[in-house]
FIPAGU-410116 format. One record per residue (C-alpha): residue number from 1; x, y, z. Coordinates in steps of 0.02 Angstrom, whole numbers, plus 50000, padded with zeros to 5 digits. Example, Ala and Ser with C-alpha at 12.3 -4.5 7.8 and 13.67 -1.06 7.14 Angstrom:
BEGIN
+-----+-------+-------+-------+
| num |     X |     Y |     Z |
+-----+-------+-------+-------+
|   1 | 50615 | 49775 | 50390 |
|   2 | 50684 | 49947 | 50357 |
+-----+-------+-------+-------+
***
This chain:
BEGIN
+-----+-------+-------+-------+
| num |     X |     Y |     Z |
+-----+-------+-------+-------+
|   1 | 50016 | 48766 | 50181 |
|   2 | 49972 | 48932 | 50282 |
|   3 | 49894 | 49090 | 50209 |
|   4 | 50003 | 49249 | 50270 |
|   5 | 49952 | 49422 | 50247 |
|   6 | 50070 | 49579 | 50223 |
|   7 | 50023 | 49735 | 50300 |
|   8 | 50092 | 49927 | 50303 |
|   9 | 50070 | 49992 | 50498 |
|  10 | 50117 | 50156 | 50476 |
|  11 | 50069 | 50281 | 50323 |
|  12 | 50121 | 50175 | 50171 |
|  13 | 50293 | 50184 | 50099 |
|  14 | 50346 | 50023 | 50221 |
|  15 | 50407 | 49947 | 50093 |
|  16 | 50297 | 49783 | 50101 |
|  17 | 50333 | 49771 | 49921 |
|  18 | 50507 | 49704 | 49956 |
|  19 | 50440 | 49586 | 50095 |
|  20 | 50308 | 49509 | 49994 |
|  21 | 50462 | 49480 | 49876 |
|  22 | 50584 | 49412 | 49976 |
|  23 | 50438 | 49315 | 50081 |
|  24 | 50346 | 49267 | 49936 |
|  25 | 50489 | 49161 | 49827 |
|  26 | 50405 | 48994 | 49867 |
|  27 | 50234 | 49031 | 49879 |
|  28 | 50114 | 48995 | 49744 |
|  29 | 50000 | 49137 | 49750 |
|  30 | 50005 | 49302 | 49793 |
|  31 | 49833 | 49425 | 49794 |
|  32 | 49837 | 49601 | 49795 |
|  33 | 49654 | 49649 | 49876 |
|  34 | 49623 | 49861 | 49888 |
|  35 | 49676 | 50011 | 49797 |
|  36 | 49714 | 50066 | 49646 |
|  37 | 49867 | 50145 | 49542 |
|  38 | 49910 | 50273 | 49684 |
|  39 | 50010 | 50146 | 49779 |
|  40 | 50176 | 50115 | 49722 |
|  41 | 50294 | 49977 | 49773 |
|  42 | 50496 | 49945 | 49702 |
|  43 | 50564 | 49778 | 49718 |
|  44 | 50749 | 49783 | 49689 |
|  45 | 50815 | 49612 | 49616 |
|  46 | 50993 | 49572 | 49568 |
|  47 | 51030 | 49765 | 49537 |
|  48 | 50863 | 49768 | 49441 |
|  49 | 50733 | 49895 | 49501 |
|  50 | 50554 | 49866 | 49465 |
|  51 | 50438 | 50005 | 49508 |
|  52 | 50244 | 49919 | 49523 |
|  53 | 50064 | 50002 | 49534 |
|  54 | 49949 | 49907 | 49520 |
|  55 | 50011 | 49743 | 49484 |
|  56 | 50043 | 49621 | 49632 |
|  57 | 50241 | 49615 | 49681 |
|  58 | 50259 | 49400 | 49669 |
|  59 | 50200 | 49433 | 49466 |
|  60 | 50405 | 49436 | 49448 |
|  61 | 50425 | 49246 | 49498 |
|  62 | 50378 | 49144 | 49345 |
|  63 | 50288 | 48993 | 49430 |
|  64 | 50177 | 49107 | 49549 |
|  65 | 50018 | 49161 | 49521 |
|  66 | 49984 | 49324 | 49550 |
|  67 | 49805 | 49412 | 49571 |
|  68 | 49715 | 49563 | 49571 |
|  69 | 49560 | 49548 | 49703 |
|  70 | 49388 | 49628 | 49682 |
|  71 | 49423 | 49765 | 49810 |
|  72 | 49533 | 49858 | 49704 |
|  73 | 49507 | 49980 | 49557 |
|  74 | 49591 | 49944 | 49407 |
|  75 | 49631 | 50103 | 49279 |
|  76 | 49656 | 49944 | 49121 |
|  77 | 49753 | 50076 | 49017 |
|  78 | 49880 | 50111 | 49167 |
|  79 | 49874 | 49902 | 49180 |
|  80 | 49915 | 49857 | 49020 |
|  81 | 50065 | 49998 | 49022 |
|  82 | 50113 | 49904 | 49168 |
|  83 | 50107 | 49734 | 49103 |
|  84 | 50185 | 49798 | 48936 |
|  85 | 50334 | 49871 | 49018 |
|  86 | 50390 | 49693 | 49109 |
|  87 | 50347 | 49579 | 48943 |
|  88 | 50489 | 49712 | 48879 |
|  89 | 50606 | 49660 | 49010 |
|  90 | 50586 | 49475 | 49018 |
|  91 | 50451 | 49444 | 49143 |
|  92 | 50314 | 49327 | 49116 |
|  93 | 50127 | 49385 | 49142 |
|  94 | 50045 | 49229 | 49115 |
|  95 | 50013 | 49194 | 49262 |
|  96 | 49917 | 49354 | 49292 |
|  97 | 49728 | 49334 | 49363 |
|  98 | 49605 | 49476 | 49366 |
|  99 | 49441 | 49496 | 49462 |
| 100 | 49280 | 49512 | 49353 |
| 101 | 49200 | 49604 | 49492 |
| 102 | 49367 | 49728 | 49515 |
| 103 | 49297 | 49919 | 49460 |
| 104 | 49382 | 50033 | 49358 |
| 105 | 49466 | 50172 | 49356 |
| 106 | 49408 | 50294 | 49183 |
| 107 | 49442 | 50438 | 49114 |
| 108 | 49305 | 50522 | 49205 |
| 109 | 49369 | 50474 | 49360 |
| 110 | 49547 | 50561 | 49355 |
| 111 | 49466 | 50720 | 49269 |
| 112 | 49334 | 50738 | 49417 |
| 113 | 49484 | 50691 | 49547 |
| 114 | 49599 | 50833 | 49493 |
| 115 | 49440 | 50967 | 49491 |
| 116 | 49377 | 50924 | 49651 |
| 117 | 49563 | 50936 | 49730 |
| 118 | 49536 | 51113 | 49637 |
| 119 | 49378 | 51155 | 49719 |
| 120 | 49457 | 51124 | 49879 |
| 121 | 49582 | 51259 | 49850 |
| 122 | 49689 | 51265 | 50028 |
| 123 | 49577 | 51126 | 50096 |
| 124 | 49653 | 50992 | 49958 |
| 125 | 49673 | 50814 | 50027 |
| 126 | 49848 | 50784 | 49926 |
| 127 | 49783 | 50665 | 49809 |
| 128 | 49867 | 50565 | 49672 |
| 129 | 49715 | 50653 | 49563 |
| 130 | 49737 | 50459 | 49489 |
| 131 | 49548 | 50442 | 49497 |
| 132 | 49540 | 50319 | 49659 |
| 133 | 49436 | 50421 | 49756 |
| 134 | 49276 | 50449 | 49617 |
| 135 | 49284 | 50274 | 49576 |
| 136 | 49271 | 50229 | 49731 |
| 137 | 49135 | 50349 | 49750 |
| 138 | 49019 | 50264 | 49610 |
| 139 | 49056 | 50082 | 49664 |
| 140 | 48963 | 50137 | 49830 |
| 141 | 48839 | 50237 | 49729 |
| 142 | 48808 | 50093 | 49624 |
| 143 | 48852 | 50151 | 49453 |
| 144 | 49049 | 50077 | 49435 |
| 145 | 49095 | 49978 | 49271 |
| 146 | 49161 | 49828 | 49335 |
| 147 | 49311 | 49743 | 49234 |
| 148 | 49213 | 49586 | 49167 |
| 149 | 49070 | 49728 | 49114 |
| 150 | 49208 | 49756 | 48975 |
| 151 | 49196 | 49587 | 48925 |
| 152 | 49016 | 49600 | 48868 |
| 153 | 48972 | 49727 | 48726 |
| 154 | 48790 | 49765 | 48778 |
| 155 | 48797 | 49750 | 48964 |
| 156 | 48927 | 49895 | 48952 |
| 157 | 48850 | 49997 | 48844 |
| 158 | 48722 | 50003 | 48966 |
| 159 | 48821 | 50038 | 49126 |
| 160 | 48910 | 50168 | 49049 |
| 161 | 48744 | 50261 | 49001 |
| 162 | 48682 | 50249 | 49177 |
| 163 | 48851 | 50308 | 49242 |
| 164 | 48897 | 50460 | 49105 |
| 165 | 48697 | 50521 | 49132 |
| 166 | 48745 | 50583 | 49315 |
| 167 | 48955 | 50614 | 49267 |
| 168 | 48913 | 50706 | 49107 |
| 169 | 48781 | 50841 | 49208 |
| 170 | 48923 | 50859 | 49338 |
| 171 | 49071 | 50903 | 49219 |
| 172 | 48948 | 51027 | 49126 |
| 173 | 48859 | 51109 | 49259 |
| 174 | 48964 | 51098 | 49408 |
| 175 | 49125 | 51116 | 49330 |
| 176 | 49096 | 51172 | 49144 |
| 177 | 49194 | 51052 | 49063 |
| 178 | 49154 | 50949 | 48912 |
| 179 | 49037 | 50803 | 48919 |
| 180 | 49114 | 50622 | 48893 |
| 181 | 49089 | 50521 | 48719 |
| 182 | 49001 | 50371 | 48767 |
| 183 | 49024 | 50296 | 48594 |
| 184 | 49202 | 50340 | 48584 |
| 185 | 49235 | 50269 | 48769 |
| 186 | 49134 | 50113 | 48714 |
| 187 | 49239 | 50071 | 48594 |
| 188 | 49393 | 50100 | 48685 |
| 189 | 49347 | 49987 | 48829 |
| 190 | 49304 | 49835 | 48728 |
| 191 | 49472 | 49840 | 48621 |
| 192 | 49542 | 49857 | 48799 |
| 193 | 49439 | 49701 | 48828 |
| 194 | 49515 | 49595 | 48694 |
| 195 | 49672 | 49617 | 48783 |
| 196 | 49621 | 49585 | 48954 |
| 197 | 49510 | 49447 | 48923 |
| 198 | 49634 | 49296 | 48963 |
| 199 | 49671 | 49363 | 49118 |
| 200 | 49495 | 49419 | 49202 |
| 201 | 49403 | 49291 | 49306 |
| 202 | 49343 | 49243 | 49447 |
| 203 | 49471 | 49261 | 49585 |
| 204 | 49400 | 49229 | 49732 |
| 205 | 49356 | 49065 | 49670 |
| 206 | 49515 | 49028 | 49619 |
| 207 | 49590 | 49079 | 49776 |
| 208 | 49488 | 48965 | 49869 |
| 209 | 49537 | 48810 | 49778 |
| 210 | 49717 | 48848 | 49779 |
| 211 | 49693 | 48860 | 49975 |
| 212 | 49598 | 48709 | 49981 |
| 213 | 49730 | 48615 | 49885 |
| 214 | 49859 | 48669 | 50026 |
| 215 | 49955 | 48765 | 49923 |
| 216 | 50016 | 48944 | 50019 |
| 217 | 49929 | 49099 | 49996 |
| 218 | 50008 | 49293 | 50012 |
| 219 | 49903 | 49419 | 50044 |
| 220 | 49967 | 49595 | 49971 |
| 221 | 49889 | 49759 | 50050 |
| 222 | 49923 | 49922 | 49984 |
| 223 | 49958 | 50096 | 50083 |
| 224 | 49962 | 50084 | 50250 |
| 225 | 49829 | 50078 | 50405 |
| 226 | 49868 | 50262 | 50451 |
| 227 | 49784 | 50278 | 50290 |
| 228 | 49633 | 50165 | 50304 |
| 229 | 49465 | 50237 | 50259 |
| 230 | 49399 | 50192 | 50434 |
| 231 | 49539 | 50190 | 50542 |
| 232 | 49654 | 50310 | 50484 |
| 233 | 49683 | 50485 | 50511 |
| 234 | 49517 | 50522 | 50408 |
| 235 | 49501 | 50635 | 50302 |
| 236 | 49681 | 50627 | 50224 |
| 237 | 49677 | 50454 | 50200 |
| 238 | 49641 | 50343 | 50053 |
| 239 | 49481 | 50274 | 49957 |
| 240 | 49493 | 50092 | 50034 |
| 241 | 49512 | 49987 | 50176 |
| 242 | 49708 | 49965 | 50197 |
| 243 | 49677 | 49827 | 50357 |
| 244 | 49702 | 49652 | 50371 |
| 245 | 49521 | 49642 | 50388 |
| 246 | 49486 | 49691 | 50223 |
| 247 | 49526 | 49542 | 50148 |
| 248 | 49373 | 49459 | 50172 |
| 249 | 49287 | 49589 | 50043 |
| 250 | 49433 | 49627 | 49925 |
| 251 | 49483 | 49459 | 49895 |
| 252 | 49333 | 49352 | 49949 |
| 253 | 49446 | 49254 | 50080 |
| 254 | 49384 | 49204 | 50258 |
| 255 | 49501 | 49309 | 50368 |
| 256 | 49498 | 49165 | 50480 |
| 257 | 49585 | 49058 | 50375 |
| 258 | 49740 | 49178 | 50363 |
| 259 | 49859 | 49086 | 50487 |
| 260 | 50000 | 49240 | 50506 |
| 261 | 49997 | 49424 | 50483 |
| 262 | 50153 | 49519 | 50455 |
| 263 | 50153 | 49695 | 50503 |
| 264 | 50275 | 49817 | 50402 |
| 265 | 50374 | 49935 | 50509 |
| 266 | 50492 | 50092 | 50424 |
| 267 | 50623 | 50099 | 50557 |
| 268 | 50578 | 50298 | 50571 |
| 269 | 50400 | 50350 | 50480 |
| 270 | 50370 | 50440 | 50315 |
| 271 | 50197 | 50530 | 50271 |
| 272 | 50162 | 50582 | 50092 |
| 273 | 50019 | 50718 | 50067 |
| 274 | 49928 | 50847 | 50174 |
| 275 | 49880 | 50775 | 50371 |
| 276 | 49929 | 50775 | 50540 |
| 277 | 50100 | 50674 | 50581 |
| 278 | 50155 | 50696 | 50761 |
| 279 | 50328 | 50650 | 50739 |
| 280 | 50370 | 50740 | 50582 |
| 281 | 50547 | 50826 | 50583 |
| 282 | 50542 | 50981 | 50457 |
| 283 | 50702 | 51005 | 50481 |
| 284 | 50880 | 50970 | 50422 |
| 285 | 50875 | 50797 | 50523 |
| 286 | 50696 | 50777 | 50418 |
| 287 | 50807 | 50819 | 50262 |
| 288 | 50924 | 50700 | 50276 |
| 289 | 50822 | 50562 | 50305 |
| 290 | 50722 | 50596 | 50158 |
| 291 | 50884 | 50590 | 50066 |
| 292 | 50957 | 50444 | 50149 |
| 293 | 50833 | 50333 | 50115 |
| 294 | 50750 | 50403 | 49958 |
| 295 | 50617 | 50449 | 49991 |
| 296 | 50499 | 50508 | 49833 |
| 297 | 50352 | 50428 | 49807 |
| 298 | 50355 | 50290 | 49686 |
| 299 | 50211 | 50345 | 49594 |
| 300 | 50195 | 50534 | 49613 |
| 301 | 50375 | 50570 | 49629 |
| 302 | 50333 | 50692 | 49777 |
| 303 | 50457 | 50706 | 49940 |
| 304 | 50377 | 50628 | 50068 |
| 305 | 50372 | 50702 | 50241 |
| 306 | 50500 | 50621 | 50357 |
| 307 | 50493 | 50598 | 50553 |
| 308 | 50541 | 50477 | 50689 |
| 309 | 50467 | 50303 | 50729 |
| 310 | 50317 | 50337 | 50829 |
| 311 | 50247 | 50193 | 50965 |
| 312 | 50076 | 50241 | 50992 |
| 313 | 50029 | 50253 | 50827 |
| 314 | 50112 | 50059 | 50772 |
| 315 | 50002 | 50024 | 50935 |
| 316 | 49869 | 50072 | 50852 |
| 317 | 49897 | 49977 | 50704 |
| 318 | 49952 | 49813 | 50770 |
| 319 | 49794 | 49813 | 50865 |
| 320 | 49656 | 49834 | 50726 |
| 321 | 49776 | 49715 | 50601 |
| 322 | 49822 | 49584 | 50756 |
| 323 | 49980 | 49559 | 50676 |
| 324 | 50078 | 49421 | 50734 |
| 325 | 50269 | 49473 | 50715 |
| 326 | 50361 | 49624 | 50613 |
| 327 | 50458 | 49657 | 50460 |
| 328 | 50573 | 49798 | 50518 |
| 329 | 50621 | 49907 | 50349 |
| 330 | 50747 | 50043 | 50307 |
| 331 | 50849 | 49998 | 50463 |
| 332 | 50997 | 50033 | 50373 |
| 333 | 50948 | 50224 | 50330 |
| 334 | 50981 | 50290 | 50517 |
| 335 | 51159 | 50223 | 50525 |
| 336 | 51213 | 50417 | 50502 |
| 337 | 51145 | 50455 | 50647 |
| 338 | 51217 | 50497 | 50820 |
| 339 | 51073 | 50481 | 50908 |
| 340 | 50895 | 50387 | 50867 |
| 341 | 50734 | 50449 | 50938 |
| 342 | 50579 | 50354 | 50972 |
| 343 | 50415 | 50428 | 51033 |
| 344 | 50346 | 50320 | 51159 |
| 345 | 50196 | 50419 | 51229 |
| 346 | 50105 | 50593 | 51184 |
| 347 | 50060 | 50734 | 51292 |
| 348 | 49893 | 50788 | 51248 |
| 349 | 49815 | 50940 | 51350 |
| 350 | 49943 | 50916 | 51486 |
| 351 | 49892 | 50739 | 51530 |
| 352 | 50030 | 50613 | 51463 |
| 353 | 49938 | 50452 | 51356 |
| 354 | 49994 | 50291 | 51296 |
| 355 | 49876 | 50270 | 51132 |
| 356 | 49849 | 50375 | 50984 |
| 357 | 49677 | 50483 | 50975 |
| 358 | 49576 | 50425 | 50834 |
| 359 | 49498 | 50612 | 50862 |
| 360 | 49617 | 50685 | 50711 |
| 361 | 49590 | 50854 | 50805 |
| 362 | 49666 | 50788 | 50960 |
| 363 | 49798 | 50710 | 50882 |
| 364 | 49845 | 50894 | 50820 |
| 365 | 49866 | 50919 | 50976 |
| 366 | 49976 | 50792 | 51037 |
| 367 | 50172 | 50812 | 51089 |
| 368 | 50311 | 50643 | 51060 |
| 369 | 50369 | 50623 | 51204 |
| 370 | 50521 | 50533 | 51160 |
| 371 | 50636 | 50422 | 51210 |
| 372 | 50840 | 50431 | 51141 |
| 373 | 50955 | 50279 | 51107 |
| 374 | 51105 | 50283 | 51041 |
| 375 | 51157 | 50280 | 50841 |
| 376 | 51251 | 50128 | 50779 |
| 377 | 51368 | 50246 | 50665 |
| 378 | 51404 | 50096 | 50547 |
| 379 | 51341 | 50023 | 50363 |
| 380 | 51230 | 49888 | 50374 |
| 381 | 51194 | 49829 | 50223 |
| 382 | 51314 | 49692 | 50217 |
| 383 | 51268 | 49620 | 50365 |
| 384 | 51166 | 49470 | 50348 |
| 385 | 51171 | 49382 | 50530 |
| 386 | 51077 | 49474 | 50681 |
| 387 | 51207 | 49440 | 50783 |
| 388 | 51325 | 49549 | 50673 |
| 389 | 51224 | 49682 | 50691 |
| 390 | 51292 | 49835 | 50804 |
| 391 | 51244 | 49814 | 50995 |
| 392 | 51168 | 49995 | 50970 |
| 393 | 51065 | 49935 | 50818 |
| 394 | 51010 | 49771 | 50909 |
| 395 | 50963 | 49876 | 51051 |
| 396 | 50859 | 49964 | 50956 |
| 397 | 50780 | 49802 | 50872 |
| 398 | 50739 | 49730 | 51044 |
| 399 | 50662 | 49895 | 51099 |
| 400 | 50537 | 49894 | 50964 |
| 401 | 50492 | 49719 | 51014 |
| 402 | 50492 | 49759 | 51198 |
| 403 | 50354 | 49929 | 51155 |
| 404 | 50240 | 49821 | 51043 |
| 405 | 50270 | 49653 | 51133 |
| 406 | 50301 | 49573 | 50951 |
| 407 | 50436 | 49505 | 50873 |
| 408 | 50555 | 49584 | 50748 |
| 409 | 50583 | 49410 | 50624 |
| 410 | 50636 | 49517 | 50485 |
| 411 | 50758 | 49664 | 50458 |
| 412 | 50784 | 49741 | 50306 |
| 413 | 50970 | 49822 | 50293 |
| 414 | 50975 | 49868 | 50123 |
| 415 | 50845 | 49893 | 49963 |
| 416 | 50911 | 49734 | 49874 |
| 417 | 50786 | 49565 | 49923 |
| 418 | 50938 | 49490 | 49979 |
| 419 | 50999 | 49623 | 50083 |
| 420 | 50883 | 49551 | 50215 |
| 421 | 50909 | 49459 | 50396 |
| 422 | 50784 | 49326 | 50435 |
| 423 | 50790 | 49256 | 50629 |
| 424 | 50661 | 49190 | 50725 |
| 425 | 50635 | 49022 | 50613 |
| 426 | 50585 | 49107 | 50450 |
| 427 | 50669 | 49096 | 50270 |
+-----+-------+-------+-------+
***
């Protein structure tokens, strides 16, 4: 059985949460394998709306198992919430696996990520301020609290000294705040523990043998590659690495044994925080858009910024990810429009280029040039066969495929997982 991997190719808010769902109904694992609780992802299910943060979007079929990878940071109390709130509607967490070697997200964390935004007064990066970024900061310095350190009474009394002697002289004498209880946070974190403790292990091993026993493996990533600590549009961009590639470190999985990636594609592109966005429309057009297709973010509620479907920058994407075919989402969201545009190319300085900068200050400086096709004018979300589909909106399917030389296997026409098209041999 293969081992596919989701991806987001533009800034986040695909909706890859829906395609792992619909994708996902028959596989027997899926891993989730960066970030934190600042991703968000709603699966809508029989007229049943589950909003998700942390956990991985197949944890809502019974028989799969669903994992949480070392590369992501895990705020427990924010998990447990999580897992609380779908035991109270019916769905099973059993099957719930959590990496030992997964950090977490404290107290500290979200504190110091809400007064550094402060300090950075107009300069602010648009954070969650969910603590992502600082605990990501002390797993590279070397001082994180891992979840199985909460497993062991001693061993995290320990890390947490080392960690609160350099946090605790930062909230006092950099921002004059109160020092943190190490007792009281102690105790907190092993009672936290107790609850946890069935579901922590280690994942990557598991993984592996599940693989090895030919059963298929989905691979989950969070945000989007616009957004990747490396390859995105750096600095407004998150805490983790949002590729394909970073499966190998936040799940322990060979990339080379992933046998299709699936790259996520809004149908027109969203942007949630402060950065450059080339094809934004702050306008009436942006407006309706946002309201068309709902655009709030899952977990921070905030409008996102709304703009047309941008080619060099999926070029981009598709490149670093080597994505093998698209999920096109949110196709049904443009049917009020008259006209669709699509920015093939940017003039930068004068000169016209094909590829997006990775120079953030050059892409500031870049003009769409776009190209127009024509609006389809109808409702989509019935629809259920491509060819039943408007010519204007299959026209505008086969130009995607024709400007990234991939093909579309997977429309999304409505926010229900069956208000889906499959062609090309899936489903």
């Amino acid at each position: 059985m293969p081992a596919s991997l989701v991806v987001g190719t533009q800034w986040g808010d695909e909706g890859k949460g829906k395609i792992v769902d619909i994708l996902a109904e028959k596989a027997h694992m899926v891993v989730r394998y960066q970030g934190g609780n600042n991703a968000g992802h709603t699966v809508v299910n029989d007229q049943e709306k589950y909003e998700m943060h942390l956990l991985p979007s197949g944890v809502l079929y019974p028989d799969t198992m669903a994992v949480m990878g070392q590369g992501m940071v895990i705020d427990p109390w924010a998990l447990i919430e999580e897992m609380e709130g779908l035991k109270k509607r019916g769905v099973s967490i059993e099957n719930l696996y959590i990496s030992d070697s997964a950090h977490l997200v404290l107290p500290y964390h979200i504190l110091l990520d809400k007064l550094e935004e402060k300090l950075r007064g107009t300069d602010k990066l648009g954070t969650t301020v969910k603590g992502i970024g600082p605990a990501y900061t002390d797993k590279a310095a070397r001082r994180g609290i891992r979840m199985g350190d909460i497993l062991h009474p001693q061993r995290l009394k320990r890390s947490l000294e080392i960690a609160l002697r350099y946090h605790n002289q930062v909230l006092k004498k950099v921002f004059h705040e109160s020092c943190v209880d190490l007792e009281e946070l102690l105790a907190k974190l092993l009672d936290l523990g107790e609850i946890l403790k069935p579901h922590i292990c280690n994942t990557s091993l598991k993984i592996a043998q599940n693989w090895e026993a030919g059963r298929h493996i989905f691979f989950e990533g969070a945000h989007g590659t616009l957004l990747d600590i490396d390859n995105g549009s750096y600095p407004y961009v998150t805490s983790s690495s949002t590729v394909a590639g970073a499966v190998a470190g936040g799940a322990g999985f060979p990339p080379g044994n992933v046998d299709e990636i699936i790259g996520v594609v809004k149908a027109y592109t969203t942007r949630v925080g402060e950065g450059v966005f080339p094809t934004e429309e702050d306008s009436s057009t942006g407006d309706k858009l946002r309201e068309a297709g709902g655009e709030y973010g899952v977990t921070t509620r905030r409008p996102r910024r709304c703009g047309w479907l941008d080619i060099p920058l999926l070029k981009h994407s598709l490149r670093i990810n080597g994505a093998d075919w698209l999920a096109l989402t949110k196709m049904d969201v443009l049917s009020f429009m008259d006209e669709i545009q699509v920015a093939t190319a940017y003039k930068l300085d004068g000169e016209i280029i094909q590829e997006m900068p990775t120079d953030m200050e050059k892409l500031e400086r870049c003009e769409p040039v776009y190209e127009f096709l024509p609006g389809w004018k109808q409702d989509l979300q019935h629809i259920r066969e491509y060819e039943n589909l408007p010519s204007q909106a299959r026209e505008y399917v086969k130009f995607l495929e024709e400007k990234t030389h991939l093909p579309v296997k997977l429309i999304s026409v409505g926010p229900d997982r069956k208000q889906v098209i499959l062609r090309g041999g899936i489903g």
